[in-house]
DRENLO-212947 format. One record per residue: x negated, y negated, z negated of N, C-alpha, C in turn. Coordinates in steps of 0.2 Angstrom, whole numbers, plus 5000, padded with zeros to 4 digits. Atoms other than C-alpha are relative to their C-alpha. Layout:
N
XYZXYZXYZ/...
END
This chain:
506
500349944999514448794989500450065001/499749954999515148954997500050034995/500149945005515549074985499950075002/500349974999514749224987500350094996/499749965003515249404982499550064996/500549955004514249554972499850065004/500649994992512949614982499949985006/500250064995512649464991499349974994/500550055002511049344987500349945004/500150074997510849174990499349975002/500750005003509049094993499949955001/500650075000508348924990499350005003/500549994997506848884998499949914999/500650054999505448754998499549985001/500750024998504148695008499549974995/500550015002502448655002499649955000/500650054996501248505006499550005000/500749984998499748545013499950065003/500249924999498748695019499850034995/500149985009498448815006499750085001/500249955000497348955005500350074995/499649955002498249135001499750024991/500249965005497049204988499749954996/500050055004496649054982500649954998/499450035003498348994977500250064996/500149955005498649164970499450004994/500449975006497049164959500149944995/499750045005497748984951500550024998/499649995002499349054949499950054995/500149945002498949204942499550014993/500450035006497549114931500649984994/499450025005499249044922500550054997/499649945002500049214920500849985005/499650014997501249154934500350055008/500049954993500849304950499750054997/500149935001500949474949499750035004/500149954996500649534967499749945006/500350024997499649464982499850055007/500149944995499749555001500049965007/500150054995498949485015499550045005/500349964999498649545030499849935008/500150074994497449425044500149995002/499750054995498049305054500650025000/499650005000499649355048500649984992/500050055006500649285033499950044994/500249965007500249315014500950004995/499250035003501749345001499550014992/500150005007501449304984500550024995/499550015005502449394970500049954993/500050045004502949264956500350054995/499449965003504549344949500350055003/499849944996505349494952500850014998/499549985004507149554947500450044999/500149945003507049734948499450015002/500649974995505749854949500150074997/500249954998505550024952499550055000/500549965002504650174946500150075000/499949934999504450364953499450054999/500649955002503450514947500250055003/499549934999503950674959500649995001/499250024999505750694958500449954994/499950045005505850554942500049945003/500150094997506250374946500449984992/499850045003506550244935500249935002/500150034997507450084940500449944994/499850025006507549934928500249925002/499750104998508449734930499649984994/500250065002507149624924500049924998/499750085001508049464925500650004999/499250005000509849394925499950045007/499949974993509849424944500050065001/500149914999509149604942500750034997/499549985003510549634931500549995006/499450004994511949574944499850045006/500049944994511149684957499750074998/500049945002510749824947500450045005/499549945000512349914951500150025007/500049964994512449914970499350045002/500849954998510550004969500250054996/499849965004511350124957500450055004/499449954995512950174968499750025005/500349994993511750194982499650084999/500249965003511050334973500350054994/499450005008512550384958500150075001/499849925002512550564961499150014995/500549995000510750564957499949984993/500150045006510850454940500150064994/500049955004510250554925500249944993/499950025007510550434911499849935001/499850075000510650244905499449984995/500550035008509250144892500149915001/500150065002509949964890500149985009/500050034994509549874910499650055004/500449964994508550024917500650075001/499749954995509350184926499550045001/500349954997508550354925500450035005/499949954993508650464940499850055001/500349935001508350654942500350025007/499949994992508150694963499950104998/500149954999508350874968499450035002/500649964995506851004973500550065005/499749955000507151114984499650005009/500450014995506351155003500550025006/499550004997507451095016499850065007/500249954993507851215032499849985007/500350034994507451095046499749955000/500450065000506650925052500449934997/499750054998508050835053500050024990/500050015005508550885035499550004994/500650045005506850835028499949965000/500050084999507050675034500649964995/499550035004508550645025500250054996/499950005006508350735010499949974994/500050055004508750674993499349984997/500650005005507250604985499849924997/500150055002506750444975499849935006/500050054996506250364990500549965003/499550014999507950334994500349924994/500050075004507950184979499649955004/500250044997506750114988500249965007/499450034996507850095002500449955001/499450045003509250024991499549924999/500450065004507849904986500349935004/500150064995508149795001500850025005/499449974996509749885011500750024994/499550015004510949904996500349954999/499950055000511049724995500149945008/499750014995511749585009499549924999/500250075001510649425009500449945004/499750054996511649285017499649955004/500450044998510049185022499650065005/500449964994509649275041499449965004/500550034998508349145045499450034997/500650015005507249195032499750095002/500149945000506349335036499750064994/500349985007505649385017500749984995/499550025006507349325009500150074995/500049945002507549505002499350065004/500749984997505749585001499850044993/500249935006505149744989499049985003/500549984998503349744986499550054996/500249965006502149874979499650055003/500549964998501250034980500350075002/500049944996501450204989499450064998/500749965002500350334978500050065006/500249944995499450494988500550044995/499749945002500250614976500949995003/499750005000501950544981500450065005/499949924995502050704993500250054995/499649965005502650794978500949985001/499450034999504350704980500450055008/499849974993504550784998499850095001/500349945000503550944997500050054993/500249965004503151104985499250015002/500550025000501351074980499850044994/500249975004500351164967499849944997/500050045004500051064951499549965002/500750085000498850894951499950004996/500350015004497750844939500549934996/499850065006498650734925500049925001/500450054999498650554928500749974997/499650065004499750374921500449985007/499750074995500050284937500550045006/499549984996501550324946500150015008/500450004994501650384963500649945005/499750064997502950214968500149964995/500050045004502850074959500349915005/499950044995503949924968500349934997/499550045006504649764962500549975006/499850034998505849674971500249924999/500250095002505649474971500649995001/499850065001506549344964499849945002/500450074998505349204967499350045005/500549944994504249254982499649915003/500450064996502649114990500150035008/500049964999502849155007499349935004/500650044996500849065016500150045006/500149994992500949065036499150005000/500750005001499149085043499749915003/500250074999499048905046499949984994/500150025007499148875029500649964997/499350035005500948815027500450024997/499649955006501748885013500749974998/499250024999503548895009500250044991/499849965007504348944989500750035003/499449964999505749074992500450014992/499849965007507149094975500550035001/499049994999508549194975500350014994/499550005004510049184968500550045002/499549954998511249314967500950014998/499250025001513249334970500150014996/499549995004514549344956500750004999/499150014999516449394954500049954996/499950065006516349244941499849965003/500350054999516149094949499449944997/500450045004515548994935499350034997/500649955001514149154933499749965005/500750014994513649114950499749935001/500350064999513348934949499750004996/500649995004512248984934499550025001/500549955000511349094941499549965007/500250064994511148954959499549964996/500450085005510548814944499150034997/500849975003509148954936499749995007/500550004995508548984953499749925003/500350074999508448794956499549994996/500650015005507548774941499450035001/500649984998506348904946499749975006/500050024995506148834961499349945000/500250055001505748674955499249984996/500650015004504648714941499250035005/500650004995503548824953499649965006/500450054995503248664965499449984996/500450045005502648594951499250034996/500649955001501448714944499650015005/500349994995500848734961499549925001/500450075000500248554963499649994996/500450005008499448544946499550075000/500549935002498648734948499449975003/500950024999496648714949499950064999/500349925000495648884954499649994997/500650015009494648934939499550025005/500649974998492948944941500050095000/500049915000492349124947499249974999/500550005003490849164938499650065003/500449944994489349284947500250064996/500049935000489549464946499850034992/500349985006488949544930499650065003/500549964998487649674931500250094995/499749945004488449854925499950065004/499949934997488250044929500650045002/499649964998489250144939499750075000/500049905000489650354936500450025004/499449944998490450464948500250044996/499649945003491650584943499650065003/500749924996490550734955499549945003/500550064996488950664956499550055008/500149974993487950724973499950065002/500249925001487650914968500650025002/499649975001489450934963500549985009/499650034994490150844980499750035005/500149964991489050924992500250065000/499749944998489751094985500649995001/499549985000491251064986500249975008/500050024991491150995006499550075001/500349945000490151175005500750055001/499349965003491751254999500549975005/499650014993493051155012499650045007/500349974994491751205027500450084998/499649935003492251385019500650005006/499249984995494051355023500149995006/500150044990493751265041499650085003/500049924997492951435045500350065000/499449955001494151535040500650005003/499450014996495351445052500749984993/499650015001496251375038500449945000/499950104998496151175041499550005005/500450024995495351085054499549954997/500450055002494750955043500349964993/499950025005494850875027499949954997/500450075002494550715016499950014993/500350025005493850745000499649934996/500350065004493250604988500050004994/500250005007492550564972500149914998/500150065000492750414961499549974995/500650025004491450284954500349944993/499850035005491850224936499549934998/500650055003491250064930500349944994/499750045005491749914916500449955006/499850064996492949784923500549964996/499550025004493549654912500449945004/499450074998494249524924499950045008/499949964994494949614940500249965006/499850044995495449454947499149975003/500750004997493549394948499850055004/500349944994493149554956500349995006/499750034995494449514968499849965005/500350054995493949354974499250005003/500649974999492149434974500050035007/499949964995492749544987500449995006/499850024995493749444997499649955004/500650024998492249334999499450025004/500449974999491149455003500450065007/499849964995492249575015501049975004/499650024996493449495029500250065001/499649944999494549665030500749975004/499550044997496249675039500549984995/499350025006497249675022499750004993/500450015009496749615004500750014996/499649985002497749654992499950004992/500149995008498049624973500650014995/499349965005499549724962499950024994/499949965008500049734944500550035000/499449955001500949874938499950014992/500050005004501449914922499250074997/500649955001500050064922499349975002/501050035001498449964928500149965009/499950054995497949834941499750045008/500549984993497449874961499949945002/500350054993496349774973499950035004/500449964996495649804987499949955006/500050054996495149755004499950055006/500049954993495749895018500049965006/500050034993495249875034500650055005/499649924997496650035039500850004999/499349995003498350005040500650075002/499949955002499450135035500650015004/499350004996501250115041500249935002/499550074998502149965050500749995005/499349994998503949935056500249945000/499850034997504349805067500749975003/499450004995505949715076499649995007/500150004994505849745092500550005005/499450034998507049665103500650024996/499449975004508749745096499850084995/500149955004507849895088499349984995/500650025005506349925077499650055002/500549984997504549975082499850034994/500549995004503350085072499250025003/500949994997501450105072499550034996/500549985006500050175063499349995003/500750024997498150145067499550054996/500649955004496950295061499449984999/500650024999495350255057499550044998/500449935001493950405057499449975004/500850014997491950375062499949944995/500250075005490850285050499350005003/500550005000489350205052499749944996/499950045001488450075042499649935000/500350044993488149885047499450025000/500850015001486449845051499849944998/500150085004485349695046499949975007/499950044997485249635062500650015005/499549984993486449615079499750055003/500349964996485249715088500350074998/499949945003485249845074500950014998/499449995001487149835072500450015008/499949954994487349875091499750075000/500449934999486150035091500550044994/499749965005487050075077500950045001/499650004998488650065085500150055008/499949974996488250155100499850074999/500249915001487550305090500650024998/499349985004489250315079500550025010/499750014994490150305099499850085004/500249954997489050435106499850074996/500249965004489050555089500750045002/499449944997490050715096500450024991/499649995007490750755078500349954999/499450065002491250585074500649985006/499550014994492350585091500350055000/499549935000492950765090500349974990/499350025006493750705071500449945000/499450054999494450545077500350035004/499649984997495250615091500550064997/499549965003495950755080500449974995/499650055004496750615069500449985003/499750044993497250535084500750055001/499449954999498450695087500250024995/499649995007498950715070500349934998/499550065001499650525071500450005007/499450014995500450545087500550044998/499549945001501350705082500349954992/499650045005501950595065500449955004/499850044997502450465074500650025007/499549964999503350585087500550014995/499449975003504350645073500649944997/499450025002505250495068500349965008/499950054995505250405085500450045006/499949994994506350415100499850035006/500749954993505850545113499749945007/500450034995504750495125499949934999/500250055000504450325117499249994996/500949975005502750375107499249985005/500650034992501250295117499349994995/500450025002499450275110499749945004/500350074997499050095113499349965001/500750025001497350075109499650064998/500449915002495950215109499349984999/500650025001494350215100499649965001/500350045002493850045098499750004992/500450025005492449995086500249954996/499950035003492849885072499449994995/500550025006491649795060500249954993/499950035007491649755042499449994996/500950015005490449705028499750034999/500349965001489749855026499950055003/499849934994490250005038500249965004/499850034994490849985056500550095000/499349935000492550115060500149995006/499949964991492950225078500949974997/499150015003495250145075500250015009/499449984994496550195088500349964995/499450045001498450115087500350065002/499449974998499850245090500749964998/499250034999501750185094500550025002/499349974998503550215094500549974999/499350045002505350165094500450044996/499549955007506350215077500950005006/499549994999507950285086500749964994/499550035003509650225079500250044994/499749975007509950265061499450034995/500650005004508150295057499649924997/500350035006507250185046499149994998/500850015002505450105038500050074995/500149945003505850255025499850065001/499949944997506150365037499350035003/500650014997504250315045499750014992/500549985005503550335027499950094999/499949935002504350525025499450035007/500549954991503350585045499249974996/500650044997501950455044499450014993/500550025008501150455024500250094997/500550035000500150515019499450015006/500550004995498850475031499750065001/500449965000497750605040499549984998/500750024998496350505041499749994991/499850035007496650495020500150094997/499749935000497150705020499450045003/500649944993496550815034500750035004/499549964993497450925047499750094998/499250045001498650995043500049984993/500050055004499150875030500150044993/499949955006499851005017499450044997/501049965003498251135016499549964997/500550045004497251005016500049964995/500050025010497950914999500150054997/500049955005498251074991499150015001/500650005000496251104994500049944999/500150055002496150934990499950014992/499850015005497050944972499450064999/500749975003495551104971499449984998/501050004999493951024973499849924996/500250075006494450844963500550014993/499950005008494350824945500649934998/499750045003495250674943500850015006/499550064996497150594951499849965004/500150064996496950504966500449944999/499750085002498350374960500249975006/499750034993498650244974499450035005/500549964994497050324983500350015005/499749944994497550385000500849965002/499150024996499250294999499949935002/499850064995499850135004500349924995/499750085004500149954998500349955005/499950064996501149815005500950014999/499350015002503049785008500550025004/499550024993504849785017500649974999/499650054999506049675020500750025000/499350004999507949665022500250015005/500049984992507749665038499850045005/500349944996507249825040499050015002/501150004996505049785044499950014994/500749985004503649855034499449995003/500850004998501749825034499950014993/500149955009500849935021499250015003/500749995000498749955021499950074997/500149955003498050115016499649994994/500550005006497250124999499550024999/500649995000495450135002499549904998/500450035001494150024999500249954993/499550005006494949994981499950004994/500149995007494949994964500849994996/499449985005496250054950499749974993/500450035005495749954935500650014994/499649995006496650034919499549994992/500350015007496049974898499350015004/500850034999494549894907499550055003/500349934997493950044916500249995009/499949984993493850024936499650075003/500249954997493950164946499949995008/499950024996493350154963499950085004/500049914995493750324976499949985005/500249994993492950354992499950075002/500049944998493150495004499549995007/500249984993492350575018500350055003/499549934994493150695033499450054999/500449964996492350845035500350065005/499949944993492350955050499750074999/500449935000491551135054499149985001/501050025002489651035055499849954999/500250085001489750905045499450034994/500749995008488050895030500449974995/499950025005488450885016499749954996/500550045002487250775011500249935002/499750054996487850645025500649994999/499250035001489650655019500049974992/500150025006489050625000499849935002/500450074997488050465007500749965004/499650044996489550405016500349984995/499750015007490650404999499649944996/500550055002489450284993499949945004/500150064995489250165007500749975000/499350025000491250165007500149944994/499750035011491350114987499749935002/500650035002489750014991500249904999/499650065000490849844993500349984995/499850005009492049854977499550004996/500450025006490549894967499649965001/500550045001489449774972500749924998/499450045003491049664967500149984994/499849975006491149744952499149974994/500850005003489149714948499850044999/500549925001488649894950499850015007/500449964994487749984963500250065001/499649945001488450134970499650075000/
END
């Protein structure tokens, strides 16, 4: 065996036998206390977290980054030096961090200002994987809260909340299900100056390796039992929501925003988040399902809207974003789900708000991309899902040399279609008109690689499930003539899928 040097991996790998359903090998696994995280986006592959061996936590200009395993131990320290002006202090295997505020004075240096997102970086780029075959051998995965716009901007204070606006792990032992259903175990092993370190640290990953076949063959998917029958409360229930889409119109007249996404969230009991889950993935084929534990509270969900993605593209790397604005919802027949689809098509408001998305993600995507390579690839197609049917475009670019999937989180996130236009105004009127923390609301869940790719979902159609309490947030756009009545009703049809998961009504 090569020997290997610090800040190298190594990775074992083992195919699987048989086909294997994604969320159904995660809900055995994860019935055993074996899987943490779960990201799967259609007819594209699923990664299952097992093991991790760091992970990473940012609040604002506050990160925390901790080694969880042996391995996380040995690659702590080049994710450290990547960041080591920035280190505010030590506690045992974790690393406090204290990022500067301060409001840079151009474009270029607000893309590469210091900020926590910069760990996330190192997640995957401070380190040198030896195995280039593999395209997950080095893979961070996690979440992207809406507030983490606090880390880049000066924002007036938010409402109070636990769950941090980055929460990421970086695998250890990673599943990785093709869409055929061929699955593959990834474990890595990471260098050491000590030779006889690193052959101890090669022998645990085998053993992990091993014992995970094994587990896998022997796991049985628990029964899932029917839905339970419980009540759902909004936080603003339809008085308090239509004034405050009363009160944005205000600002939209006043020429201070063009449009905004206000939302409210629907609380309910949830004692098993993974039953919910499989409820809902049963129930709503979306383009990305998704299920993460963090140390503050579980997410699911099942977005049809993806948020950021970051490609190889011949010698460089693509980016893309897909907005998704106009809602309608299905119908009980085909008939009635074309009529219904030609009114959303032919609704002058819902086409003047996607097309003003449409140019609030070109000019994002503008900003990290390559002049003159920014193309919008697809333009208002209809999309259908369980319960709503969505107006999506596709915007596209080329990351010029020396920018980055980061560099597309800092232009690209958080979403208009999740915001409003312009993005700033409308979260500051945002954090005015909601009582609670959006949390992962509005942001983005999924992963990147070593290799430079990302694919991340927006966080809608979702639930935060913290001490048995899920929360589930839906928004509406509004424009200068939207009713308010009809954007309360849309927030409800949005939830309508998670809570009937959950066994409430919304």
């Amino acid at each position: 065996m090569r020997a290997l040097g610090p800040g190298q991996t190594r990775l074992l790998s083992r195919r699987l036998p048989g086909a294997h359903d994604p969320v159904a090998l995660f809900a055995a696994l994860h019935g055993e206390g074996r899987a943490r995280a779960l990201f799967r986006r259609t007819g594209e592959r699923a990664l299952i977290l097992v093991d991790s061996a760091i992970e990473l936590e940012a609040t604002a200009r506050a990160a925390r980054l901790e080694a969880v395993s042996e391995n996380g131990r040995v690659l702590l320290e080049p994710f450290v030096a990547a960041c080591s002006d920035y280190v505010e202090g030590r506690d045992g295997d974790a690393v406090r961090f204290a990022f500067p505020s301060g409001e840079p004075d151009s474009e270029a240096e607000r893309l590469e200002a210091p900020t926590p997102l910069d760990l996330l970086r190192a997640m995957t780029g401070a380190i040198h994987a030896t195995d280039r075959d593999e395209p997950f051998a080095l893979a961070a995965l996690g979440i992207i809260g809406f507030d983490h716009v606090d880390m880049l901007e000066t924002l007036p204070a938010r409402p109070d909340g636990r769950f941090p606006d980055l929460a990421f792990a970086l695998a250890e032992t990673l599943v990785v299900v093709e869409p055929s259903g061929a699955a593959r175990i990834l474990s890595l092993a990471a260098g050491h100056e000590e030779p006889d370190e690193e052959h101890r640290l090669y022998h645990l990953a085998s053993e992990r390796l091993a014992k995970l076949a094994a587990r896998i063959e022997q796991a049985r998917l628990p029964a899932l039992a029917d839905a339970p029958s419980i009540e759902a409360s909004p936080d603003l229930d339809d008085a308090a929501f239509e004034a405050a889409v009363i009160r944005l119109k205000e600002n939209i007249a006043a020429g201070d925003i063009f449009q905004v996404v206000p939302s409210r969230a629907f609380a309910a009991p949830c004692s098993d988040p993974l039953a919910a889950f499989r409820r809902l993935v049963a129930a709503d084929p979306s383009a990305y399902h998704f299920f993460v534990e963090t140390r503050a509270g579980t997410l699911f969900g099942a977005s049809p809207e993806n948020a950021v993605e970051v490609r190889r593209d011949g010698d460089g790397l693509a980016v893309s974003v897909s907005p998704i604005a106009g809602t309608r919802p299905r119908g009980r027949t085909d008939d009635e789900d074309d009529r219904l689809e030609a009114d959303l098509r032919l609704d002058a408001k819902e086409v003047a708000e996607h097309l003003m998305l449409v140019d609030l993600a070109r000019n994002d995507v503008a900003r990290v991309s390559q002049a003159g390579s920014r193309r919008v690839t697809s333009l208002m197609r209809v999309e259908r899902f369980a319960k709503v049917m969505h107006i999506v475009s596709t915007v596209e670019g080329r990351l010029p040399e020396g920018r980055d999937a980061v560099h597309a989180i800092r232009t690209c996130l958080n979403v208009g279609t999740l915001s409003g236009a312009p993005k700033l105004r409308a979260i500051e009127l945002i954090r005015e008109v909601e009582t609670q923390p959006r949390g992962p609301y509005g942001g983005a869940v999924g992963y990147l690689t070593g290799r430079g790719e990302m694919d991340s979902a927006v966080v809608i159609r979702s639930a935060l499930v913290e001490d048995g309490v899920a929360r589930v947030r839906a928004g509406a756009g509004v424009v200068a003539d939207s009713d308010p009545a009809s954007e309360a009703a849309e927030t409800r049809a949005k939830a309508s899928a998670i809570l009937t998961a959950l066994g409430a009504a919304a």
